[in-house]
C-alpha positions as CSV (number, residue, x, y, z in Angstrom):
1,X,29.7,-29.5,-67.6
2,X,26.6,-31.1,-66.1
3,X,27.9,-31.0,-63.0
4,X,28.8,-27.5,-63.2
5,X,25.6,-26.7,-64.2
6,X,23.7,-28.4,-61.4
7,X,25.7,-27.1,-58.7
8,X,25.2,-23.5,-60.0
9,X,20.9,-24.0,-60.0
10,X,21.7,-25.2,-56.6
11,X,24.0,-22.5,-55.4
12,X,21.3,-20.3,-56.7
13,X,17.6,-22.0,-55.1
14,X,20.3,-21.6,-51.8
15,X,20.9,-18.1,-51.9
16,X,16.8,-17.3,-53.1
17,X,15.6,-19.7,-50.5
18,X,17.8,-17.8,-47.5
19,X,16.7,-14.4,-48.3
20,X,13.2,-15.6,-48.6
21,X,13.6,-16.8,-44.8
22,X,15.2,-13.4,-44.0
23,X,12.4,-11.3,-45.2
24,X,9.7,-13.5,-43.8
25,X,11.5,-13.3,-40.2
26,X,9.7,-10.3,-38.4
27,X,11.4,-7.0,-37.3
28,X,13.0,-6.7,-34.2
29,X,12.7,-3.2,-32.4
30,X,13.0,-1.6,-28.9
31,X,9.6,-0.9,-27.6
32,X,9.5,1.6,-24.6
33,X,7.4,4.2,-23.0
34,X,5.7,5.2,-19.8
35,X,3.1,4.0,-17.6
36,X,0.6,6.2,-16.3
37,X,-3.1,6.5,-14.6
38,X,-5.4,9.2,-13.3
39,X,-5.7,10.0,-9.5
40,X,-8.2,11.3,-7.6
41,X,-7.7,15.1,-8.6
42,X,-7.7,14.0,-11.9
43,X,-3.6,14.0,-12.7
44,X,-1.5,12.0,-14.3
45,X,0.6,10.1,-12.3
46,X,2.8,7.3,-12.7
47,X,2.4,3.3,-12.6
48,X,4.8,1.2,-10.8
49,X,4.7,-2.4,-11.0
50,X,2.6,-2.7,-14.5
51,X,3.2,-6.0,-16.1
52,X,4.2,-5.5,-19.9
53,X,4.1,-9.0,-21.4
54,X,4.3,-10.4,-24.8
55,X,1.3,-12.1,-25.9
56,X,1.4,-16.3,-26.6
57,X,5.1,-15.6,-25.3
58,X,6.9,-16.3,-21.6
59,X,9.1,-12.8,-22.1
60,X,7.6,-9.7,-20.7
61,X,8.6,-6.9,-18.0
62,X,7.4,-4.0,-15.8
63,X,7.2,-0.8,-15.3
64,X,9.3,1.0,-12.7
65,X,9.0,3.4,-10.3
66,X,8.6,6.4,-12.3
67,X,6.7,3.9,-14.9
68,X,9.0,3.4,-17.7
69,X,9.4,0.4,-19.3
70,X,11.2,-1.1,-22.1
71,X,11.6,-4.4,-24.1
72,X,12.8,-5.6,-26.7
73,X,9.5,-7.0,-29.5
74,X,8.9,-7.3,-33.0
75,X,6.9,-6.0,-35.3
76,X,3.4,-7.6,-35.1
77,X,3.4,-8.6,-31.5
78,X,0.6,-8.0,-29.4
79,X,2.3,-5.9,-25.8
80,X,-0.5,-6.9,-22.7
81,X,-0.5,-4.2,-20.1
82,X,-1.7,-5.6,-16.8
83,X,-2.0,-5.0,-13.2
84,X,-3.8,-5.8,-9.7
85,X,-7.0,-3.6,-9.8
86,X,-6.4,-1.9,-13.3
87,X,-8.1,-2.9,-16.5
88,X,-6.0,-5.2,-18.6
89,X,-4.8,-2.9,-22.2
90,X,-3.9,-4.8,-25.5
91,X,-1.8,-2.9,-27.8
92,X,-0.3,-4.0,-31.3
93,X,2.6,-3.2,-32.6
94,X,2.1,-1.6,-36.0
95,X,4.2,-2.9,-39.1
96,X,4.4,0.9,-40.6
97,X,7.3,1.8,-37.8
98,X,10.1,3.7,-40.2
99,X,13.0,3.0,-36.7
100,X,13.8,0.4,-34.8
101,X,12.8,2.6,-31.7
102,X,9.1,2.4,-30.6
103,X,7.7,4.5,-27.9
104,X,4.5,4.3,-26.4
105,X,2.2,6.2,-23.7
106,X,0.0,3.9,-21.8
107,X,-2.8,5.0,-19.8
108,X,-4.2,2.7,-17.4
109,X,-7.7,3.0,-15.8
110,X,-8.9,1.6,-12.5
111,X,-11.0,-1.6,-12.3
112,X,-14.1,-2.2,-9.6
113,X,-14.3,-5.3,-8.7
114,X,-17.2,-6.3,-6.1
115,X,-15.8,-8.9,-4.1
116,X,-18.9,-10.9,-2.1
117,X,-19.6,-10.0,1.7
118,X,-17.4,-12.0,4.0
119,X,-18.5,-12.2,7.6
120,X,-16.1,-14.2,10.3
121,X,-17.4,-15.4,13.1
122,X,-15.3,-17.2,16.0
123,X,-17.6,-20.0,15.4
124,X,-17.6,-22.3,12.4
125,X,-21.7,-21.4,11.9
126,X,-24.4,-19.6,13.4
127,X,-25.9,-22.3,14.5
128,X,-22.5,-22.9,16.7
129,X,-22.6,-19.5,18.0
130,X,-26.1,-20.4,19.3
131,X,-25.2,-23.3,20.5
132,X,-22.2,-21.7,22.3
133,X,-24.0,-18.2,23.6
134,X,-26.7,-20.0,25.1
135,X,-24.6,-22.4,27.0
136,X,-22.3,-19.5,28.4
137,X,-22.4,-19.3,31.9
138,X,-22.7,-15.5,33.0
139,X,-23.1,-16.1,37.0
140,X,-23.9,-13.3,39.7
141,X,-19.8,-13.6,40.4
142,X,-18.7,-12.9,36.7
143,X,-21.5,-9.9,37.2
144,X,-19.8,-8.8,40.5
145,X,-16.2,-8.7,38.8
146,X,-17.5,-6.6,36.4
147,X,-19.3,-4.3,38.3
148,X,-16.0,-3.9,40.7
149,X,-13.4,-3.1,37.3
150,X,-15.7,-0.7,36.6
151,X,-16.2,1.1,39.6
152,X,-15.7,4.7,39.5
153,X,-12.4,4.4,42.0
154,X,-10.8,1.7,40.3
155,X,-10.7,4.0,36.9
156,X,-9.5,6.7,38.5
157,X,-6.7,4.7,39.6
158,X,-6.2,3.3,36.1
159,X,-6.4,6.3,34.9
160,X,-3.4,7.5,36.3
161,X,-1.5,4.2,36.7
162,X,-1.8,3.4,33.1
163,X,1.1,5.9,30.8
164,X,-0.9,7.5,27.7
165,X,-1.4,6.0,24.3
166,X,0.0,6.8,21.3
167,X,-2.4,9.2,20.3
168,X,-2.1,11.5,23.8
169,X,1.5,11.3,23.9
170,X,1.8,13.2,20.5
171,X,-1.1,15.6,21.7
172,X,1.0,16.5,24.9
173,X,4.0,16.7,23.2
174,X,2.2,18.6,20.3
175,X,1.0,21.0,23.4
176,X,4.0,21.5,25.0
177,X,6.3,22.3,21.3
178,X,3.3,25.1,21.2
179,X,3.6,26.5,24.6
180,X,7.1,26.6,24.3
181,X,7.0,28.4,20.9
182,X,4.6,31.2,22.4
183,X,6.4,32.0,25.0
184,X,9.7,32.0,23.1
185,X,12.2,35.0,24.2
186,X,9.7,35.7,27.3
187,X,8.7,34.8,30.7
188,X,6.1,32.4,31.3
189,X,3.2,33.4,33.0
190,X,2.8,32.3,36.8
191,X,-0.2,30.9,38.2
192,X,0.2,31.7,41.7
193,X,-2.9,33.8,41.2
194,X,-5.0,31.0,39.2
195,X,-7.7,30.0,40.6
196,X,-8.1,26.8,38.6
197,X,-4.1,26.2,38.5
198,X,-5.0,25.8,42.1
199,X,-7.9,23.4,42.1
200,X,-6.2,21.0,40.1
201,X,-3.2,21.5,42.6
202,X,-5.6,20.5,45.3
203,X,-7.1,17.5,43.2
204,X,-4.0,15.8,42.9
205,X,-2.9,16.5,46.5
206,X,-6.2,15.0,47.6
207,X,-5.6,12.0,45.0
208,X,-2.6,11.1,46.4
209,X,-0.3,11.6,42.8
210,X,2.4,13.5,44.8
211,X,2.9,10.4,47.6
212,X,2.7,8.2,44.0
213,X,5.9,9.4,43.2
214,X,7.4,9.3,46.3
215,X,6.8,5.9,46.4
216,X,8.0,5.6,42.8
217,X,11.4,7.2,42.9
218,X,12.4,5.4,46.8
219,X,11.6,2.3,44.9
220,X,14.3,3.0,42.5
């Protein structure tokens, strides 16, 4: 009978002592939601890349491209939003939640940071690059060179040796899409009667770009 009895007390401390350890273990829940911050017209747009971590923890996520998020926390936790150049945002999970779905909108806001003045020289001090200017030898034959690549002749025949940049390509290619487009459906005008046509026609005879080419395509 003792027996009986003992094992019943102790069947029963079991049981109260298990449901005590299930109410004290927190609630789990799914917390989403969208990551957002303020551009420069003043809209809401969305926040890639946002870390969402779980405080004193090593689980976390991020946001995604359209900056939604989603993790699974409990009740209690403490969600750290954080990013490169952003303020970091601490947010609590509240323990009056009535689902097991929890959805949040997180704004972000720009941080300044000052970062100190950082000039590089190709010296490891000033006092090098003194050292180093003053010793430079600028002769009357490295002043000669210079003077000769920047003679007025040897542009000009940069100038037409060297192919346009980047930038002039597009803008002659820009130019030419536009001409095109005016004169869409029609004749283009001659310039037989132009007198500027004609100077420039003379210019580059005088330069020598027609022989150029010559050259150019019985080298080929």
């Amino acid at each position: 009978m003792r027996i009986i009895v003992i094992s019943s007390l102790l069947l029963i401390f079991s049981i109260i002592k298990l449901n005590g350890q299930r109410t004290e273990q927190p609630e789990v829940i799914q917390f989403s939601g969208v990551v957002v911050t303020q551009d420069e017209y003043g809209e809401m747009i969305p926040l890639p890349y946002t870390t969402i971590s779980i405080q004193d923890s090593d689980r976390g996520t991020y946001s995604e491209i359209d900056g939604f998020f989603s993790i699974v926390a409990s009740v209690g936790d403490t969600i750290v939003f954080s990013r490169v150049g952003f303020e970091s945002i601490k947010h609590e999970i509240p323990d009056t939640l009535e689902s097991k779905f929890y959805s949040w909108y997180q704004i972000m806001s720009q941080d300044d940071v000052l970062l100190p003045q950082a000039v590089i020289y190709p010296w490891p001090s000033k006092e090098h690059y003194k050292i180093e200017f003053l010793a430079m030898d600028v002769s009357n034959e490295l002043r000669e060179r210079a003077q000769q690549n920047l003679a007025q002749e040897v542009l000009e025949r940069a100038q037409h040796a060297v192919g346009p940049d980047g930038a002039e390509a597009f803008a002659l290619e820009q130019q030419r899409a536009f001409t095109e487009a005016k004169y869409s459906g029609q004749f283009k005008p001659m310039n037989i009667g132009n007198l500027f046509a004609w100077s420039q026609f003379i210019q580059a005879w005088r330069r020598g770009d027609f022989k150029k080419k010559k050259k150019k395509k019985n080298n080929k």
